[in-house]
N, C-alpha and C positions, 0 to 999 in steps of 0.2 A: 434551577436544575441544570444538567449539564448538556449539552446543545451536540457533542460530538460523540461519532458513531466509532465502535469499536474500541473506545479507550479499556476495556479489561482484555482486549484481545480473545475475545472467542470465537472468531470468525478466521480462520484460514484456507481461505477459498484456493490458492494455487500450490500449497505443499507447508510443509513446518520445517523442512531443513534446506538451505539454500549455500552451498557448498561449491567452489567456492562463489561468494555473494558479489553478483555484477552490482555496478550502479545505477540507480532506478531502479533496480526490482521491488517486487511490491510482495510484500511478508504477510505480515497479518493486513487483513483489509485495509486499507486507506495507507496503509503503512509502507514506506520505503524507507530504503538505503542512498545513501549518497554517497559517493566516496572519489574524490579527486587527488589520491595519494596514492604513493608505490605501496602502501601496504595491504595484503589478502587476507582477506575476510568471510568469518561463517559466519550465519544468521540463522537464528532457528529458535522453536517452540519451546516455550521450558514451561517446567511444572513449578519450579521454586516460585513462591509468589510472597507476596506478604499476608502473615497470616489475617483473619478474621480477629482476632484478640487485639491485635495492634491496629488495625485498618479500622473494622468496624463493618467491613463488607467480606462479601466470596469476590475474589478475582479467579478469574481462570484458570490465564495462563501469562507468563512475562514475554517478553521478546529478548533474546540474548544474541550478544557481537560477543565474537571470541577472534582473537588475534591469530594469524594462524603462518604471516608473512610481516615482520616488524617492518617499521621504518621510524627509526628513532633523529634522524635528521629532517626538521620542519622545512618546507619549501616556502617561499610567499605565497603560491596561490593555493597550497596544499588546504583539504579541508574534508573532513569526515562526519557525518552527521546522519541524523537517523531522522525521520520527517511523519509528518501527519499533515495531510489535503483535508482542509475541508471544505465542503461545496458551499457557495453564494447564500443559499437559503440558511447556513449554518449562523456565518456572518451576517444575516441580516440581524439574526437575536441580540447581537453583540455592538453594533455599528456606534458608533459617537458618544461610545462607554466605557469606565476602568476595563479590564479584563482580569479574570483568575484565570492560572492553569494549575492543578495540581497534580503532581505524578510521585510515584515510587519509583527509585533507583536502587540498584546492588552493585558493585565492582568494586575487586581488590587496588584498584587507582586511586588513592584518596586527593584531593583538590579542587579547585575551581574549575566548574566547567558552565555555559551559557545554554539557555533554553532564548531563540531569536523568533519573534513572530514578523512573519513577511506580508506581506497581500499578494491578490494572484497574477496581477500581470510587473509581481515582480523588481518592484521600483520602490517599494517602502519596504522600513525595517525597522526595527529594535529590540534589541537586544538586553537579558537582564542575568546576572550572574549568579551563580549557585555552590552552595562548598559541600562536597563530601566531604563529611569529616574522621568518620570512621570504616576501614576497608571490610568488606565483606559482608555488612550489613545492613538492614533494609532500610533506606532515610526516604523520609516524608518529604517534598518540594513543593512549596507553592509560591509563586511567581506572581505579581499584578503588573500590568501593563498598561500603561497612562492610553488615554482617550487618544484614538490611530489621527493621525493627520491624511491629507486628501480630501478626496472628492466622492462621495457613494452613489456609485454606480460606472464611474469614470476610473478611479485608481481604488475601488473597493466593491468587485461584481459582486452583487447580491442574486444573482441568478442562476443558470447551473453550470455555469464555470468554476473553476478553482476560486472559492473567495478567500482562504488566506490558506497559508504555511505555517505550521511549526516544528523548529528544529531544535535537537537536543543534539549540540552539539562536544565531539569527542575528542580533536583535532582540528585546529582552523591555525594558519599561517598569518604574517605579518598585513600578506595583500589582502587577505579577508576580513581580516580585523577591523573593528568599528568602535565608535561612543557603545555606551551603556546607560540605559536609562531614557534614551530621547529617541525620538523617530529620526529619521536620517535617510537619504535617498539610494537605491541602490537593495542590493542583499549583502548584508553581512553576517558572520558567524563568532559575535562574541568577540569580548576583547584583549586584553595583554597578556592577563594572568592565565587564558585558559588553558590546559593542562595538557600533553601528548598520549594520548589513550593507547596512539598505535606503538608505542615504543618499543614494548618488550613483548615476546610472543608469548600467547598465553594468558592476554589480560583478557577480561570477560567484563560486558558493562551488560546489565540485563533494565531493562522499563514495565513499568507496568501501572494499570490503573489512571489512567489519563482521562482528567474530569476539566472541560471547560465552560467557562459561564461568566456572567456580568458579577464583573466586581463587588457590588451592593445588592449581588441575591443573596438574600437571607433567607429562603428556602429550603426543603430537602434537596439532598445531594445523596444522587445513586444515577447505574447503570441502564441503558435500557436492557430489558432480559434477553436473554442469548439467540433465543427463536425471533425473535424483533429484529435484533440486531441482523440475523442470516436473510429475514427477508428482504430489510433495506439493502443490504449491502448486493444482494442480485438488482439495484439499481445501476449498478458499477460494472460487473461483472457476472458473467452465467455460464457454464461450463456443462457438457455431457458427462466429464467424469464426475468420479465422486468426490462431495467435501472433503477437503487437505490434501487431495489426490495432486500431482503435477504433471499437465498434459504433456504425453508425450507420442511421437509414432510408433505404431506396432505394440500394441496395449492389450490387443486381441478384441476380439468380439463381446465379451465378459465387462469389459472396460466403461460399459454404457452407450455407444453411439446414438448418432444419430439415423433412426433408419430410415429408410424411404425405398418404395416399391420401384421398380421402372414399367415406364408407361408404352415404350415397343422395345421391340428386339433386335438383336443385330448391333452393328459400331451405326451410333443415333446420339445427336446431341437431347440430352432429355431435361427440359425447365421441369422440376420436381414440386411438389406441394409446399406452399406457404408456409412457414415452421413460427410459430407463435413465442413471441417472449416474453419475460415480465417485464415491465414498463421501464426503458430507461431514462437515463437525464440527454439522452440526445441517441441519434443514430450511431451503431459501436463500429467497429472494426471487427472481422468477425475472421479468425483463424482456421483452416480445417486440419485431421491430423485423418491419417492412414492409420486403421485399426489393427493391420497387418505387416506392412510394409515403412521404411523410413524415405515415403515422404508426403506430398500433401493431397493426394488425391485421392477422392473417394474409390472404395473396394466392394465389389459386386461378392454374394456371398459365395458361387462357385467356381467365376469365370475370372482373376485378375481384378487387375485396376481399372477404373477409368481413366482417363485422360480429359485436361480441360477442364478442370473445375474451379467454378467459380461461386463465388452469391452475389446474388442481385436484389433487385427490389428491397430494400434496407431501409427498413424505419424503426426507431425506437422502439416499435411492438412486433414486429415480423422480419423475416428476410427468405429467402427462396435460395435452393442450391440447384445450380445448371453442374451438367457432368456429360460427357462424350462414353458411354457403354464400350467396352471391346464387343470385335464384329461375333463371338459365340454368346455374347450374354442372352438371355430369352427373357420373352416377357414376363410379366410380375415377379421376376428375380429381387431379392433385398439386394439394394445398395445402402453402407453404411461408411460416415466420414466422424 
């Protein structure tokens, strides 16, 4: 079976359109962009997928890169690629084994382009090449991966770190370039022949249906179901707006916050109630937004902003939000961040 979360992409916890798309953002769950080239990039949810007839499954939804700022001259260190984390416990199923990756691709780019699996601290690689061969239509990929070289647990965490990368790469330059076929030290993205994706504006490369697993499973091969999928992936991430929503300041009250009573009245630092989360793979980083205002501090439902807000007590399962009330807030006033 396949060991990786989100490969049909039904999970878009931070928005479906990402316009234009920085590097490292994170698309569909586990999913980013990468991009170390002068070219500007949308990323965003598509409906086109490969049908049921031809697949043999329901996909959701694709991931689509659309060119929107060319750069038809390759740099050496130039390199655009689109990536999938997966966590230690993923890799553990895989460890000192062939590897399969299978995916779907679409784009009117027809040529060689490289699928590179890495480990998480980044120091191994290899790399295996792929040919579109006909533009605009939906081709089947599957890739096998010789048995990783290293150490596991040393240069292969099986724990809830990043245990490997893989990149499906669209653009890689001369410096990035690597062997094909062998493990090799370092990250690389693919080798000579790989194709210029960012060349001309307007090209579109879409993914979809990413199914990974040991080489020599002869098992069924499918998805976990969508409601699975959303619940693990609030191991990653957990948001008060709503699914596909993109946090932002000034969302309004309607938006979901976070609410919490104040406990005196007047300008009062106030440590607020414990706010409980679903279990993560470690302590997060935890953002606040202004429900009303552009910027990050909690807002009293009559009185203004707070000031000084912070969260504390931070564990995997809880975290606490402290705020400074303006001096007219009254007591049991709703504060929401």
């Amino acid at each position: 079976m396949s060991v990786n979360l989100n490969g049909d992409m039904s999970q878009w916890t931070l928005g479906t359109v990402f316009a234009p798309c920085a590097s490292g953002q994170m698309l569909a769950d586990s999913w980013r962009l990468h991009n170390a080239s002068a070219a500007v990039l949308t990323a965003r949810k598509s409906a086109d997928v490969p049908g049921l007839t031809i697949c043999g499954r329901v996909i959701h939804s694709s991931l689509e890169i659309e060119v929107t700022a060319a750069d038809a001259s390759v740099g050496a260190s130039d390199v655009t690629a689109i990536t999938y984390r997966g966590e230690g416990s993923e890799w553990a199923e895989l460890a000192e084994f062939a590897t399969e990756k299978r995916i779907w691709v679409k784009t009117n780019v027809s040529g060689v382009y490289h699928l590179t699996l890495s480990n998480g601290p980044e120091t191994l690689c290899c790399s295996q090449p792929f040919t579109v061969a006909y533009a605009d239509l939906w081709t089947p990929v599957t890739v096998n991966f010789p048995p990783a070289t290293g150490i596991l647990g040393t240069d292969w965490w099986v724990d809830t770190r990043v245990g490997y990368t893989l990149s499906v790469t669209l653009c890689a330059g001369s410096g990035v370039q690597g062997s094909v076929g062998t493990w090799e030290s370092g990250v690389k993205f693919g080798g000579v022949q790989q194709v210029n994706f960012n060349a001309t504006v307007g090209n579109k490369f879409k993914i979809a249906g990413l199914r990974v697993r040991r080489a020599d499973d002869a098992g069924p091969d499918f998805f976990q179901p969508p409601e699975m999928t959303e619940l693990t992936c609030l191991r990653y991430l957990e948001k008060s707006f709503g699914n596909g929503v993109t946090p932002v300041t000034g969302a309004g009250w309607a938006s979901g916050p976070l609410h919490v009573t104040s406990t005196v009245a007047g300008a009062a630092a106030q440590p607020l109630a414990v706010t409980r989360l679903f279990p993560k793979r470690k302590a997060p980083a935890i953002t606040g937004y202004n429900v009303l205002n552009a910027n990050a501090q909690a807002v009293t439902a009559s009185h203004g902003d707070c000031s000084a807000t912070t969260f504390d007590q931070i564990t995997n399962v809880s975290f606490r939000l402290v705020t400074t009330t303006p001096a007219a807030a009254v007591f049991g006033e709703s504060i929401g961040v």
